[in-house]
Wavefront OBJ file of the C-alpha trace (Angstrom):
o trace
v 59.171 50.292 115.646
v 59.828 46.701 117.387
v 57.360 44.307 116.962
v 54.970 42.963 119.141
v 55.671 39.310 120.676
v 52.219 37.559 120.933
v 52.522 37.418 124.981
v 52.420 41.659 124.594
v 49.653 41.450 122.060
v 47.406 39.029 124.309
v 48.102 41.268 127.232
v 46.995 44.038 125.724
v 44.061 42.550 124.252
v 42.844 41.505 127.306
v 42.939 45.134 128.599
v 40.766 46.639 126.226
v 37.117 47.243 127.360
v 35.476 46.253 124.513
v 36.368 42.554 125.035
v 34.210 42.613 127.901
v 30.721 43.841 126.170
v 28.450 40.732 125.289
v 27.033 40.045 122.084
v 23.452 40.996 122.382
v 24.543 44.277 124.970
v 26.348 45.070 121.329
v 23.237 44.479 119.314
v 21.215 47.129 121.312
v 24.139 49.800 121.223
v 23.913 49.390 117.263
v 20.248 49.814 116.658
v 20.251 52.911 118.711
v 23.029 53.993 116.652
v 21.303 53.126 113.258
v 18.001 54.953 114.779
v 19.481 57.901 115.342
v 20.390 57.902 111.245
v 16.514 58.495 110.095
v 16.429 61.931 111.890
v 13.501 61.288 113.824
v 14.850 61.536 117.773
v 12.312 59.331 118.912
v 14.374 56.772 117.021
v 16.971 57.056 119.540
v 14.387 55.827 122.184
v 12.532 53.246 120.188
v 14.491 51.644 118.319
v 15.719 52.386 114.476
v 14.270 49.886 111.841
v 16.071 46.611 110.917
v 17.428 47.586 107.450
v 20.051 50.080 109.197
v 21.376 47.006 111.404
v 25.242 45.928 110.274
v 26.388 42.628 111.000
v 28.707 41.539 114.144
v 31.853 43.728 114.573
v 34.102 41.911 116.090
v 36.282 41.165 113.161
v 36.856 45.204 113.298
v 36.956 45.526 116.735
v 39.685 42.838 117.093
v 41.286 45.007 114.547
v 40.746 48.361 116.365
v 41.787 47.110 119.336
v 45.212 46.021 117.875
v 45.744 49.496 116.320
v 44.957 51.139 119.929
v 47.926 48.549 121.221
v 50.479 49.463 118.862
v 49.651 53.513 119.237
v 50.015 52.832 123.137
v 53.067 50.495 122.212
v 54.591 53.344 120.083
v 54.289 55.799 122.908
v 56.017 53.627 125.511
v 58.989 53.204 122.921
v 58.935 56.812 122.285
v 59.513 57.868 125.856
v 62.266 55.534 126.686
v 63.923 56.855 123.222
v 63.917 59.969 124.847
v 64.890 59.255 127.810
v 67.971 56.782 126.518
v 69.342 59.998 124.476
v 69.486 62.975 127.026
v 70.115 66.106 125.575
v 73.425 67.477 125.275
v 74.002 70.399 127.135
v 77.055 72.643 126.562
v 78.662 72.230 129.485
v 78.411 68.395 129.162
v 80.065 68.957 125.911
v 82.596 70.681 127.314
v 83.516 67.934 130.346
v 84.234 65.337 127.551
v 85.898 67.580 124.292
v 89.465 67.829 124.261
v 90.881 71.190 126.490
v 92.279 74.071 124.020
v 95.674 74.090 124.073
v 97.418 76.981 126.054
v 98.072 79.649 123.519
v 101.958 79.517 123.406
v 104.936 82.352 122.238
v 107.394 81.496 119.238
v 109.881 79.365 119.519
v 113.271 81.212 120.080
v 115.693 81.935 117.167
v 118.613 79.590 116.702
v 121.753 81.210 117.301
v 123.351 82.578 115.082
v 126.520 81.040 113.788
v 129.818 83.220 114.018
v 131.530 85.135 116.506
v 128.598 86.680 117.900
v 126.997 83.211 118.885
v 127.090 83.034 122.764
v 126.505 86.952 122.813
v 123.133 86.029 120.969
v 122.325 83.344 123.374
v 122.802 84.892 126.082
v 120.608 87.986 125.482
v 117.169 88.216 126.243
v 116.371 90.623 123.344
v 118.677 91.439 120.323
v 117.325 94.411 118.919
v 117.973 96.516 115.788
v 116.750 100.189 117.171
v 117.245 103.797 116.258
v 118.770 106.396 118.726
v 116.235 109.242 119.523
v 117.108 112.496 120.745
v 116.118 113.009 125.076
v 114.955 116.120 125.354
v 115.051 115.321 129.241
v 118.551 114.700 129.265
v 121.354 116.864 130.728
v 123.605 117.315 128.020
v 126.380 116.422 130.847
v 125.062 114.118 131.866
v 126.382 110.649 130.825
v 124.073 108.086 128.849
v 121.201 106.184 131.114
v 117.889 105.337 130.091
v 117.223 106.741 126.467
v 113.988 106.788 123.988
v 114.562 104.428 120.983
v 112.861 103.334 117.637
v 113.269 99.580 117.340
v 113.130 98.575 114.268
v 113.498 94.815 114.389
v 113.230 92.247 116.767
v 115.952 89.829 116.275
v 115.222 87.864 119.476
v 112.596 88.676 122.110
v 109.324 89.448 122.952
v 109.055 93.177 122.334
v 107.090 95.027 119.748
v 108.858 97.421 117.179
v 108.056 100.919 118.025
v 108.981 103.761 120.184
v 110.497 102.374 123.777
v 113.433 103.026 126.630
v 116.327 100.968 127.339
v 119.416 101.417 129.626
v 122.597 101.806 127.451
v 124.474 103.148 130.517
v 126.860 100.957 130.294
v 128.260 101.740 126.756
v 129.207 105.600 127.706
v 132.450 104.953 128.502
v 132.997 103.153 125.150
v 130.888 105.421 122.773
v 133.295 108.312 124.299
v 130.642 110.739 126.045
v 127.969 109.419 124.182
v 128.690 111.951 121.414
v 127.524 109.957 118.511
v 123.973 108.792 120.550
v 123.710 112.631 121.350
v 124.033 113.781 117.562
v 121.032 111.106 116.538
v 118.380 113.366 115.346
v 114.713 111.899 113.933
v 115.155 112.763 110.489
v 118.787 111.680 110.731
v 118.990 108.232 113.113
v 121.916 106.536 114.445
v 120.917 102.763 113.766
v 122.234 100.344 116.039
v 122.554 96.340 117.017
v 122.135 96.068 120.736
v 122.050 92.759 122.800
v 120.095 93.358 125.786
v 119.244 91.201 129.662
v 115.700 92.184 131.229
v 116.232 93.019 134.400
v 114.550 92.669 138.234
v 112.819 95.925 137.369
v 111.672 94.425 133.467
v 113.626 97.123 132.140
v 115.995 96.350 128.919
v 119.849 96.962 130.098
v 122.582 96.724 127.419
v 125.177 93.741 128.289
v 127.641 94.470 129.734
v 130.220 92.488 127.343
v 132.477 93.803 124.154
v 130.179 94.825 121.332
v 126.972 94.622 123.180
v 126.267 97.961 120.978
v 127.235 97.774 117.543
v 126.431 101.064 114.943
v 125.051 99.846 111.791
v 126.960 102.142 109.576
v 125.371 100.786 106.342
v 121.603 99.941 106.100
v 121.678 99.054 102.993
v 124.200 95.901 103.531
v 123.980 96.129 107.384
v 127.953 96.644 108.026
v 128.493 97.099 111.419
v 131.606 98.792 113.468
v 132.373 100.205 116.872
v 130.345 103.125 117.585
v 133.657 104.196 119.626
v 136.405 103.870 116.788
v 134.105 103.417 113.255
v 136.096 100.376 112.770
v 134.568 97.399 111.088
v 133.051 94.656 113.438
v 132.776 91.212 111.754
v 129.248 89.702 112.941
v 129.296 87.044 110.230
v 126.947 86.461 107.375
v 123.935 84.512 109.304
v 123.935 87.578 111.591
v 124.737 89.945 109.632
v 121.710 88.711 107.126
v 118.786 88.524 109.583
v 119.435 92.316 110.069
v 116.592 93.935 107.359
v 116.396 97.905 107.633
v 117.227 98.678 104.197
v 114.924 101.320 102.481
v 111.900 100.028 100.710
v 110.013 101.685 98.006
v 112.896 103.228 96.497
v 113.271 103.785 92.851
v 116.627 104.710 90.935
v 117.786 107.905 89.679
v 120.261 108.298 86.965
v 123.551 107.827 88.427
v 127.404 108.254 86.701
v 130.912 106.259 86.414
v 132.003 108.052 90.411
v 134.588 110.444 91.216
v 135.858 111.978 94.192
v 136.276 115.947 96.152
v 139.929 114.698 97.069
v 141.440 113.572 93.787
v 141.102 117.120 91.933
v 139.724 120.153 92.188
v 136.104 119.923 91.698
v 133.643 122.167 89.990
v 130.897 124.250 92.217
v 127.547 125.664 91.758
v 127.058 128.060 94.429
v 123.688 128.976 95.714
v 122.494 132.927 96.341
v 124.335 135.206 98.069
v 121.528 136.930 100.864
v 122.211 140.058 102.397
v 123.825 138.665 105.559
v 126.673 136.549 103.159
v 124.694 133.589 103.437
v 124.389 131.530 100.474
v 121.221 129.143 99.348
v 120.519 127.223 96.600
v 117.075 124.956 96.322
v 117.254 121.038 95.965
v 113.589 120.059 94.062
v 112.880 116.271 93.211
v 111.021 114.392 91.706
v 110.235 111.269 92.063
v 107.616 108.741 89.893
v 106.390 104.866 90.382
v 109.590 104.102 88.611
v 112.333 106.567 88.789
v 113.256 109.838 89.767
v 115.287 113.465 89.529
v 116.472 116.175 91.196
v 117.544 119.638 90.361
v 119.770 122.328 92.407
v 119.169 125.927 91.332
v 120.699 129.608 92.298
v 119.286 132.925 91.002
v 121.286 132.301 87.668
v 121.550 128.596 87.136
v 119.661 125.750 87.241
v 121.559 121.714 86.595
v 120.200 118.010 86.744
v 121.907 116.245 89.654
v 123.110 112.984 88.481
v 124.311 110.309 91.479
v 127.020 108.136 92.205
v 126.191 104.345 91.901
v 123.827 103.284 94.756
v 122.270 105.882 94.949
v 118.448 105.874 95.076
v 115.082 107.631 95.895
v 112.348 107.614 97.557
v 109.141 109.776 99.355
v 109.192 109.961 103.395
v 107.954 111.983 105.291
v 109.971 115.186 107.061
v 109.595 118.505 109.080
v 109.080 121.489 107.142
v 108.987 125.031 108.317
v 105.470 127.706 107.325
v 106.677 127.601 103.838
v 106.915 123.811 102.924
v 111.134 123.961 103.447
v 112.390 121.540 104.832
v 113.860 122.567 108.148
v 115.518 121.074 111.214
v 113.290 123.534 113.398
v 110.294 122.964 111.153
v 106.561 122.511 112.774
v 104.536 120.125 110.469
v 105.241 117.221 109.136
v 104.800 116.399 105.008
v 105.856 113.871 102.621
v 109.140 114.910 100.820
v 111.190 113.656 97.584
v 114.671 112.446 99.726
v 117.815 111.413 97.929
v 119.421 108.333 99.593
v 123.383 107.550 99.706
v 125.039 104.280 99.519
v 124.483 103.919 102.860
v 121.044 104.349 102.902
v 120.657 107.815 104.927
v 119.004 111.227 103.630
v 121.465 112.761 101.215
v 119.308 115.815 100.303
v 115.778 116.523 99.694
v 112.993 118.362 98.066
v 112.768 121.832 98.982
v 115.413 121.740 101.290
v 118.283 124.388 100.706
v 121.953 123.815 100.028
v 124.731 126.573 100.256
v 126.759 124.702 97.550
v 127.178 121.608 95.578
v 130.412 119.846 94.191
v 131.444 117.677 91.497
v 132.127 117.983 87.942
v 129.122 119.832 85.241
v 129.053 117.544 82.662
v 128.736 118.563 78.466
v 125.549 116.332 79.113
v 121.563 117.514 79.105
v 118.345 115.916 80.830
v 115.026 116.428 81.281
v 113.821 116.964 84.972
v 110.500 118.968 85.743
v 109.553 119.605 82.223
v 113.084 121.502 81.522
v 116.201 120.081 80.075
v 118.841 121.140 81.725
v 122.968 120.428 82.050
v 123.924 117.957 84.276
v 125.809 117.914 87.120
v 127.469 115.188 88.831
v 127.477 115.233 92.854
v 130.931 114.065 94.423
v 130.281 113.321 97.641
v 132.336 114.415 100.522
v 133.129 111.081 101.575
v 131.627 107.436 101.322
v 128.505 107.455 103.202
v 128.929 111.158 104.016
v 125.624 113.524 104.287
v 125.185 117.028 103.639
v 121.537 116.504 105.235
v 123.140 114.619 108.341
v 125.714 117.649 108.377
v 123.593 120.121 108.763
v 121.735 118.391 111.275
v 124.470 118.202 113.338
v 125.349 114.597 112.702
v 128.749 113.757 112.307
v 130.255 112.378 109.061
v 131.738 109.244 109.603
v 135.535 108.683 110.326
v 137.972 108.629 107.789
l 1 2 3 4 5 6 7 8 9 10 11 12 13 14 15 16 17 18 19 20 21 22 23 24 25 26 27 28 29 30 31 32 33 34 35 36 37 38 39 40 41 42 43 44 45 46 47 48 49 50 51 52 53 54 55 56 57 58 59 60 61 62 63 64 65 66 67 68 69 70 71 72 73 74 75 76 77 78 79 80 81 82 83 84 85 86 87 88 89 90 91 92 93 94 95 96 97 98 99 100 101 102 103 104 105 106 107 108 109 110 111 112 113 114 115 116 117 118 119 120 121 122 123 124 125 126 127 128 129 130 131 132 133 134 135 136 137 138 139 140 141 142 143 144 145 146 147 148 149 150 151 152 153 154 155 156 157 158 159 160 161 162 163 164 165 166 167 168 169 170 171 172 173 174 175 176 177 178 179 180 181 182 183 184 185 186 187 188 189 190 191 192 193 194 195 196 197 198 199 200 201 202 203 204 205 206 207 208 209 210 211 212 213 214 215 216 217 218 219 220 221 222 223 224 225 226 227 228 229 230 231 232 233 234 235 236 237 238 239 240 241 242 243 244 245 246 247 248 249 250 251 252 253 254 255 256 257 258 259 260 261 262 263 264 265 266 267 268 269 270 271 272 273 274 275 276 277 278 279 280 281 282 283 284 285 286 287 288 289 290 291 292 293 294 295 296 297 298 299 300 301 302 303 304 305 306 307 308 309 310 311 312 313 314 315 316 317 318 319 320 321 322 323 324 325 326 327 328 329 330 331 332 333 334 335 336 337 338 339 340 341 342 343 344 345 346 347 348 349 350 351 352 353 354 355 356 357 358 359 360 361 362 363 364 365 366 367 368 369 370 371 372 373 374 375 376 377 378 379 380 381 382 383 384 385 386 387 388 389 390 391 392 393 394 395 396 397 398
């Protein structure tokens, strides 16, 4: 509290009423006072005795009188405290804080170095995407506007997921747009397109050599021209910012390689049905660490070993009323899937195979609770497919 200067103190001295009652006006006031202390109320009237009279005040009143200044005092300071430190209101807070900064979208990528540099920079979105099959689409017709998976955003704004874009102008190089036609879900064509948006805010494919590339290996993310299969350097920065590879993949038991061309290889036949055709069941297996697969006819049943790079994993895939797995199946369920070198569906759990090649080993393993001989799988090619076969994907070139 701030002190008093003796001008303040006089001043308010000098207001007080009690400096204005005389001495012997004081006198009467206390022996009515002391009067009233015997409990007789005539007292109050008369006059109390003497021996309840107290001797002159004023020392006390002086006193009293200060204390009254200082309580008035302290309320005067109080106020203008209050007053001096207004409230602070939010919107007052908000005319003198700092504005939030506008929320802002990544920086773009840096190019990336190589050959496909200016192609990058020019694009407005780089895209890693699947092909999807159009079930809108004349088959005669040539390629337009088709459904895609993208799978990674290279450079861009858009979100992974289902979406359109306008590849028209790679038909005449993909050659009828047979290998975007023979996509299938369960078997995509992956590619690397660099796209402009467009007036409309539609994605249209460059139009510029290897604006569409075919990823023919997710595993290393090899590219080549989805006309000719033949290899299209994109350089290593490129070429490593491109991550589709499987995940969640274990190994499977694999062997030293071999090959349907360089001699006559061994075959396990699946049954014979009435109408000449022949199946035999894939199973697999596969644990938090490894897996196995079996292929079995009415008489036989052999361990499928793998050439190196193979691995496997659990996805999920259409099966028919009986849990096959089935290119015109109707629900959808989780399914042990070999994968190639490549990456893609080699075979799968409960899907069936009319054959398989390669060479029966003297060799046993365990798969399913049985031990069994084992067979190793030659493929038909590098990075060939019997799923993708089947499916109506071609095998690649040659």
């Amino acid at each position: 509290m701030k002190d008093l200067s003796a001008a303040d103190e006089q001043r308010i001295l000098s207001a007080d009423p009690a400096a204005n009652v005389t001495e012997p006006e004081l006198a009467r006031s206390r022996s009515r006072s002391l009067a009233f202390m015997e409990s007789d109320a005539t007292h109050i009237f008369a006059g109390g005795p003497e021996s309840y009279s107290r001797p002159p005040a004023r020392r006390w009143r002086a006193a009293g009188a200060f204390l009254a200044a200082a309580a008035v005092a302290a309320a005067v300071l109080t106020a203008n405290f209050l007053q001096a430190v207004p409230v602070e209101t939010p919107a007052a807070t908000e005319s003198v804080s700092a504005p939030s900064p506008a929320p802002t979208s990544a920086p773009a990528p840096t190019p990336p170095a190589g050959p496909f540099h200016d192609l990058f920079l020019s694009a407005d979105e780089v895209l890693v995407l699947e092909a999807l099959p159009n079930a809108a689409r004349n088959l005669r017709a040539g390629l337009g506007v088709e459904p895609v998976n993208v799978r990674q955003v290279l450079k861009g704004d858009l979100t992974p997921g289902e979406t359109a874009v306008d590849v028209a102008s790679a038909e005449e190089g993909i050659n009828g747009s047979l290998l975007w036609r023979d996509s299938r879900n369960e078997a995509p064509f992956t590619y690397l397109g660099f796209f402009a948006r467009g007036a409309d805010g539609g994605l249209h494919l460059i139009e510029a050599p290897h604006a569409l590339l075919q990823i023919q290996n997710i595993r290393t993310a090899a590219t080549v021209d989805p006309a000719t299969d033949e290899p299209v350097e994109i350089g290593a920065d490129l070429q490593s910012r491109i991550n589709v590879a499987p995940v969640g993949d274990v190994p499977v038991a694999t062997h030293g390689g071999g090959s349907l061309a360089a001699s006559a290889p061994d075959r396990i036949l699946g049954t014979q049905a009435a109408d000449g055709q022949r199946d035999g069941e894939v199973r697999g297996y596969v644990a938090a660490s490894e897996a196995c697969f079996t292929f079995s006819n009415s008489t036989e049943k052999v361990y499928l070993r793998w050439p190196a790079g193979f691995t496997a994993k659990v996805t999920p895939l259409m099966v028919d009323a009986e849990g096959h797995v089935s290119y015109f199946g109707t629900t959808l369920a989780n399914r042990a899937v070999i994968l190639n070198e490549w990456g893609f569906i080699y075979m799968a759990d409960l899907d069936t195979r009319p054959l398989v090649q390669g060479e029966l080993s003297m060799e046993t393993a365990s798969c399913g609770g049985e031990t069994l001989p084992v067979f190793d799988v030659w493929p038909e090619r590098a990075g060939g497919s019997p799923f993708q076969k089947g499916r109506g994907v071609a095998l690649p070139t040659p």
